[in-house]
N, C-alpha and C positions, 0 to 999 in steps of 0.2 A: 370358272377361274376368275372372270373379271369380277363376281359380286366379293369371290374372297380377297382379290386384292383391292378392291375399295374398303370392305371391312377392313383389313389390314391399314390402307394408312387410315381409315378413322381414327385406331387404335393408338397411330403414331402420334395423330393429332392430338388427342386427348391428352395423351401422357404427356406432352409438351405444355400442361395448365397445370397449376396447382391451386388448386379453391384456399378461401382465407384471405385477408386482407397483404396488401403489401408494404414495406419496412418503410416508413418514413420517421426517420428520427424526430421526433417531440418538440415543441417549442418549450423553451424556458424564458424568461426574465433575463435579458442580456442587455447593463445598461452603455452610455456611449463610450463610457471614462469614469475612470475611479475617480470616487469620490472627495478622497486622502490626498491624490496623488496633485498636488501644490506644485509652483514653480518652485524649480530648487531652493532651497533654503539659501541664504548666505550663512557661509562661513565662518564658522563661529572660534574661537583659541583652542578647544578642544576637539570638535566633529574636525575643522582642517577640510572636508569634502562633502559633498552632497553623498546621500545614503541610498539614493535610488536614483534611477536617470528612465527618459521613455527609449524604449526600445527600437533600434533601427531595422530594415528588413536584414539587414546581413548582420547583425549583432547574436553571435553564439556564445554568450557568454555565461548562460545557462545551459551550454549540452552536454552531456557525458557527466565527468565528475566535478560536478557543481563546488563541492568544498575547496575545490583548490582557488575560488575567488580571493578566501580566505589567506590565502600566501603561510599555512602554518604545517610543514614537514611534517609535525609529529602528529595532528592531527589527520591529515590525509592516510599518514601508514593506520592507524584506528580507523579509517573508514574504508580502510581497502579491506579490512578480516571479515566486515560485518558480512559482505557477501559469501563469503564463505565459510565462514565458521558459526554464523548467528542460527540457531535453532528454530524460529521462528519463521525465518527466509526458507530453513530448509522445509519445513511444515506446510507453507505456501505454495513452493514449487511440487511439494509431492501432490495438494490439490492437483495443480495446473495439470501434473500429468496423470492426474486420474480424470481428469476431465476430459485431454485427450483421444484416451484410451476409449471413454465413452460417446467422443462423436465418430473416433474408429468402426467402435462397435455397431453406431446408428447407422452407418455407411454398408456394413454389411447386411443390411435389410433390401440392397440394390441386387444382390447377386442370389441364385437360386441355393437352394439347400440342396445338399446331395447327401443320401444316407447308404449305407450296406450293414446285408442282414446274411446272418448264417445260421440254421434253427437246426434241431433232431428234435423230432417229438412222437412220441411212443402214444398210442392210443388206443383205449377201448372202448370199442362200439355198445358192447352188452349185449350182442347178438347171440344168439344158443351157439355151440362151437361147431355143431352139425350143420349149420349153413353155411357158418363164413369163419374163418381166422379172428377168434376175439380182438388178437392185439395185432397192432401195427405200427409202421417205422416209418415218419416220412422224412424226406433230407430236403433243403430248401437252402438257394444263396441268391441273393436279390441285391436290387439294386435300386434305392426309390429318389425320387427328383419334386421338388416342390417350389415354384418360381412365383412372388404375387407381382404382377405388374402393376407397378406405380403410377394408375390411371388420373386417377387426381391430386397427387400430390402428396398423399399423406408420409408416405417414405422420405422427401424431400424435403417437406417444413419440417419434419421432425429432427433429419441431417442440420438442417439450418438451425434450429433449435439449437442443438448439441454443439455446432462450432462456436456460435455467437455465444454458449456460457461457457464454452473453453474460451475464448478471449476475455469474458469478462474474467476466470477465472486466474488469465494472463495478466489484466490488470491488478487483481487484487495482490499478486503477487509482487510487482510495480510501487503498490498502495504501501504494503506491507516493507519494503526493502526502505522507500524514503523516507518515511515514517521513522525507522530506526534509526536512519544515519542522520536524520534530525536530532534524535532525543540523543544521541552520541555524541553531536558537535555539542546540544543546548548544556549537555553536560559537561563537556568538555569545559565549555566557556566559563560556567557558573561553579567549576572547582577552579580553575584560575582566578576567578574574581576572587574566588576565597583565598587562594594564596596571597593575591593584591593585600586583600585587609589583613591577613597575617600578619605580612610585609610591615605595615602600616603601625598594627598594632605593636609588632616586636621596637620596633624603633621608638616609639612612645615610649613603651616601658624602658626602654635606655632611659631617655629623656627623664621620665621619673625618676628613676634611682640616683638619676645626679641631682637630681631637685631636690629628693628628700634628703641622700648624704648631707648638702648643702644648709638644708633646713637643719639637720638636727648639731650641726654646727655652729649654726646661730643660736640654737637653743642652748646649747652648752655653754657658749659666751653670754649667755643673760638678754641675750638682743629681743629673741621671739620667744611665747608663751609654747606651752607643750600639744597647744591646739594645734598650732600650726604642724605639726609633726605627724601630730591622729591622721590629719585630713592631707598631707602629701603623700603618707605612707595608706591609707583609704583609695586615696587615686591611686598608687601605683599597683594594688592586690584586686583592685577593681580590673582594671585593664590587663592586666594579667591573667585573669579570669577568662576575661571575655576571647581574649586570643586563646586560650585554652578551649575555650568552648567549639570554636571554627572548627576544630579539628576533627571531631565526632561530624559532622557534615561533609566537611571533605572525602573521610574515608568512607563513607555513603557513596558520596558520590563516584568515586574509584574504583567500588566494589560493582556499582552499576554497570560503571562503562567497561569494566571486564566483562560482564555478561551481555555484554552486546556484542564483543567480541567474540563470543563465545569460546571465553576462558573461564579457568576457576579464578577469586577473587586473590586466591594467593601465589599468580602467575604473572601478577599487572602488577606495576607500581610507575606510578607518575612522576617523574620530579616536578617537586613544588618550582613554582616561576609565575609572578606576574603574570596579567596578557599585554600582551607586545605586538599587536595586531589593532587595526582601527576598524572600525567597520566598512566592509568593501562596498562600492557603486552597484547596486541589483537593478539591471535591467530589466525592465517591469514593461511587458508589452499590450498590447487592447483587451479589454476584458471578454471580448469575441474571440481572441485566441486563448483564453484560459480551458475553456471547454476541450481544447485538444492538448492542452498538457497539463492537467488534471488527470492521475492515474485512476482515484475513486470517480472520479465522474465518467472517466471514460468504463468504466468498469459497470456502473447504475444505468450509462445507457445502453450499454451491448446487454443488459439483462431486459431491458424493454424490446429490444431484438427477437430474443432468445421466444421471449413470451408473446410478442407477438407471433410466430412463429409457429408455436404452440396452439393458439388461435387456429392456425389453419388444420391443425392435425385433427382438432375437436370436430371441425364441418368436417371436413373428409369422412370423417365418424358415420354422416349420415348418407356417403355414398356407399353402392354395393362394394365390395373388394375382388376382384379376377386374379384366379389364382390359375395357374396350369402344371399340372399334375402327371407324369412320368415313374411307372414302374419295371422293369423285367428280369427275371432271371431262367433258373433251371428249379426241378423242382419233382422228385422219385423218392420211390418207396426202396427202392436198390442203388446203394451207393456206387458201389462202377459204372450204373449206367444212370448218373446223375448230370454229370453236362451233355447227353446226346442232343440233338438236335429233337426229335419228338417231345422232351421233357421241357423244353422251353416253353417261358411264355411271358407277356409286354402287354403293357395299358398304357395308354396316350390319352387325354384329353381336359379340356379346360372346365372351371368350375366356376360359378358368381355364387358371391356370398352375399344376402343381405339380410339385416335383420329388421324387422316386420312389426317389432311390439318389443317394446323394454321399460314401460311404464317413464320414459321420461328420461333415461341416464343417457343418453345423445345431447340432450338439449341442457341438462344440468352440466353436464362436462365443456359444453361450449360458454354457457354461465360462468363457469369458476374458471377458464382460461379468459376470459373477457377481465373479470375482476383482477386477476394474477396480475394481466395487462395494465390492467391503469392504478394498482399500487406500485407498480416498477415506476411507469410514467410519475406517479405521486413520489416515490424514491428520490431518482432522476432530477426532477427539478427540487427537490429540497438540499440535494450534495450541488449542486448550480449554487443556490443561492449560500450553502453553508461554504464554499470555496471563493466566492465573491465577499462575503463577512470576513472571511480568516486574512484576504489581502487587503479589507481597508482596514480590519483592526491591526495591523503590523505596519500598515503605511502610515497609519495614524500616530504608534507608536516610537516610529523612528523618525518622524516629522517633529510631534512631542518633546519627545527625549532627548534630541537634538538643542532642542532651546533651552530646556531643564539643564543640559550639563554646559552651556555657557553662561548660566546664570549662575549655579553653582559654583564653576570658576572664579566668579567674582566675588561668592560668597567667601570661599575658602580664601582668597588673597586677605578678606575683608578679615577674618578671624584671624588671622598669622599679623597683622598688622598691631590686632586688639591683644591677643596675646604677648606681645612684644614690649607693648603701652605697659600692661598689667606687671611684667614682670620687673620691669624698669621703677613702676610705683613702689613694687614690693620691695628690692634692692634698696630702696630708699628710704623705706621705714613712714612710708606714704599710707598705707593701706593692708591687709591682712591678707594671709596666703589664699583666703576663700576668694580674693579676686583672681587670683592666677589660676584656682582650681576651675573656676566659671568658663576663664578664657579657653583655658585649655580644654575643657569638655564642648565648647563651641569648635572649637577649630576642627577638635579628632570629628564630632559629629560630621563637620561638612567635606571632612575631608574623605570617611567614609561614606558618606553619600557620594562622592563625587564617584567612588570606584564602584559603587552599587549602578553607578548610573550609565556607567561604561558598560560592565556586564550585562544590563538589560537590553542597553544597545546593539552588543555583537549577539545578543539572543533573540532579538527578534529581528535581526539581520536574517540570522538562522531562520526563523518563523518562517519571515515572507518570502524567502526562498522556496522553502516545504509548500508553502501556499500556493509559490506560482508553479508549482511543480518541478520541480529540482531540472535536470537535463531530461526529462522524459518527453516523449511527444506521442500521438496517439498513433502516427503513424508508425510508432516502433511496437503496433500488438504484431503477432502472428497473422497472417491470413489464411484463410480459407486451407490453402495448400498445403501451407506447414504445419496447420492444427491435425489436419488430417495423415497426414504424411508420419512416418514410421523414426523421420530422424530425431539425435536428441540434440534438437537445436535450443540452444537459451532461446526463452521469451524474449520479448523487446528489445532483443538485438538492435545497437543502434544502425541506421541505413543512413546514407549520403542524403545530405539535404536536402531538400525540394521532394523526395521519390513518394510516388502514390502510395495510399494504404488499399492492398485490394479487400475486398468482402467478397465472402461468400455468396 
């Protein structure tokens, strides 16, 4: 009795190890401070505020629904469908829970198998009939049991495996949701600019039509030559043109942002309007916390989990595997007297399996999870450093852009000024309508750059938003529990501030 309870806990002991290396997340490239991110700009006639600010510890101004920095009603109700009606979202989440489903499945490699059998089998020996009864009946109901004890681990890095690419598969899902409401505001913004130049352009062409009536009144009176008339009535079929042209763009873009909706294109219609929104203050916090709200990074590195993980299953590979083995039932040639007690009959006992010679697929298998391992890790820090690019090229941008649209400002005052000159000469019989055509195509230029310049602004507002990762935080994957767990809880359900993220 004492050698088998010391066997016994050996066994306990054992199964409390799992061979394979253990989970240390990866170093990446984490530098101290973005690069971009400058003392706030001053204030220019147009920005009116700085476009990014640093981050305080209690500054939540990225959690939850990020677009409502933005202060735009009609845009928020558009990014409220995309979770629910976006096709893409829903393609994600069915991943997610199939992925679930399959660290469920790896879970049930912990509990024994239990099987039942019920047979008639008719048989002929081939005996002469003068000895024995050729044929016979036998009846059989059983009941078999097969448990492997998880001596080294390999059931358990394999569970581990399985949840850590159900969380990555929670992030991708994260990846995949911001992603869209990105390209939904970036679109949102960049059909409103278009409406701006619309705007812009529709008013011009008033302006010209009075120019040219005007013109072609002087012409009538003998004042101005018939040139002048070609080239008023040239600018105004020009411009007219060109506001024609926006529109094939616009309804582009319309037709998109319905399908991010997950509507048909002929269920959406936008009213055209300016944008009337400035670009809001993004809290921009150290680039050591981008790594935890980052959903694709967070997702690259629960895959270097996942595989290493995997790692362990391949050595286990080259342990024996202990199984223990349970069969009994009944089992007569005469069915009424099939459950007696005499017809019974039970096997008990444990089995090692190991294999001895396989030319090499032990060590190849621990080979190619090794490699699996350090292209995630290769993964991993490439989405680090490609999520550290996308925040200085947007901080860059709206630092940029910033100064670009107060110099345009003063371009555009400088053409409205010159225009004014010109048309004062022309009135006067000073100079020819080709100076007012000049002026005037300087002015419209800068004055459509100025709304080109707005809209890049609240788009890569939008950008570096996406960049810093919208309201998401890593601590909002599932854990352990909930991957495994039966309910059908949302991913990344957001959680009270501060709250631990458990692992597996």
């Amino acid at each position: 009795m004492s050698r088998r309870l010391a066997a016994a806990g050996l066994l306990l002991f054992a199964a409390g190890c799992a061979v394979g290396p253990n989970y240390r997340r990866p170093s990446a490239p984490v530098p101290s401070a973005f690069k971009e991110l400058a003392p706030t700009p001053t204030p220019t006639p147009v920005a009116g505020q700085a476009e990014w600010k640093a981050a305080t510890p209690r500054d939540d101004g990225l959690r939850g629904k990020w677009w409502e920095i933005f202060g735009d009603p009609e845009l928020s109700a558009l990014e409220e469908q995309v979770n629910v009606s976006n096709q893409n979202v829903a393609r994600a989440e069915a991943v997610f829970r199939g992925a679930r489903a399959a660290a469920r499945g790896a879970r049930g490699d912990f509990f024994p198998t239990v099987g039942a059998t019920a047979s008639v089998t008719r048989s002929n020996s081939g005996v002469a009939r003068s000895v024995s009864p050729g044929t016979t009946t036998q009846y059989q109901v059983s009941a078999d049991l097969s448990w492997e004890l998880d001596v080294f681990g390999r059931i358990r890095r394999n569970v581990e495996s399985n949840v850590e690419a159900a969380q990555a598969s929670a992030a991708d899902l994260e990846a995949v949701r911001l992603a869209l409401q990105a390209e939904l505001a970036v679109d949102y913004f960049l059909l409103h600019g278009l409406d701006a130049q619309k705007q812009l352009l529709d008013s011009n062409v008033a302006a010209y039509q009075t120019a040219l009536q005007l013109t072609i009144n002087r012409f009538n009176q003998g004042i101005v030559s018939g040139v002048d008339v070609a080239q008023a009535q040239t600018q105004l079929e020009t411009t007219r043109a060109q506001a024609t042209d926006l529109s094939l763009t616009r309804a582009q873009l319309e037709h998109a942002i319905a399908i991010l909706t997950g509507k048909p294109p002929a269920e959406l219609t936008i009213a055209a309007a300016p944008i009337t929104v400035t670009p809001p203050a993004v809290p921009v916090a150290l680039p050591s916390e981008l790594l935890e709200r980052r959903p694709d990074v967070a997702a690259a590195e629960r895959r270097v989990a996942a595989a290493n993980a995997q790692i362990g299953v391949a050595v286990a590979g080259f342990f024996p595997r202990l199984l223990l083995a349970a069969s009994g039932g009944y089992g007569s040639s005469t069915l009424s007297k099939l459950f007696s007690v005499p017809n019974r009959f039970w096997s008990l006992g444990p089995s090692l399996m190991e294999t001895i010679f396989e030319g090499g697929k032990r060590r190849a298998a621990k080979e190619q999870a090794e490699a699996v391992y350090d292209e995630s890790v290769a993964t991993y820090r490439e989405s680090v450093l490609a999520a550290f690019q996308a925040v200085e090229d947007n901080l860059a941008a709206l630092r940029i852009l910033d100064v670009e649209a107060g110099q345009l400002a003063d371009a555009v005052a400088a053409a409205e000024r010159s225009l004014a000159i010109a048309r004062n000469r022309y009135n006067g019989g000073v100079t020819t309508y080709l100076e007012v055509i000049t002026a005037q195509s300087a002015a419209l230029a800068n004055e459509r750059a100025a709304v080109d310049i707005l809209t890049r602004r609240m788009t890569a507002s939008v950008n570096l938003v996406a960049a810093l990762g919208g309201g998401w935080n890593a601590s909002d994957l599932p854990n352990g529990f909930e991957v495994l767990s039966r309910r059908d809880t949302a991913p990344a359900a957001p959680r009270p501030e501060g709250a631990p993220a458990d692992r597996p």
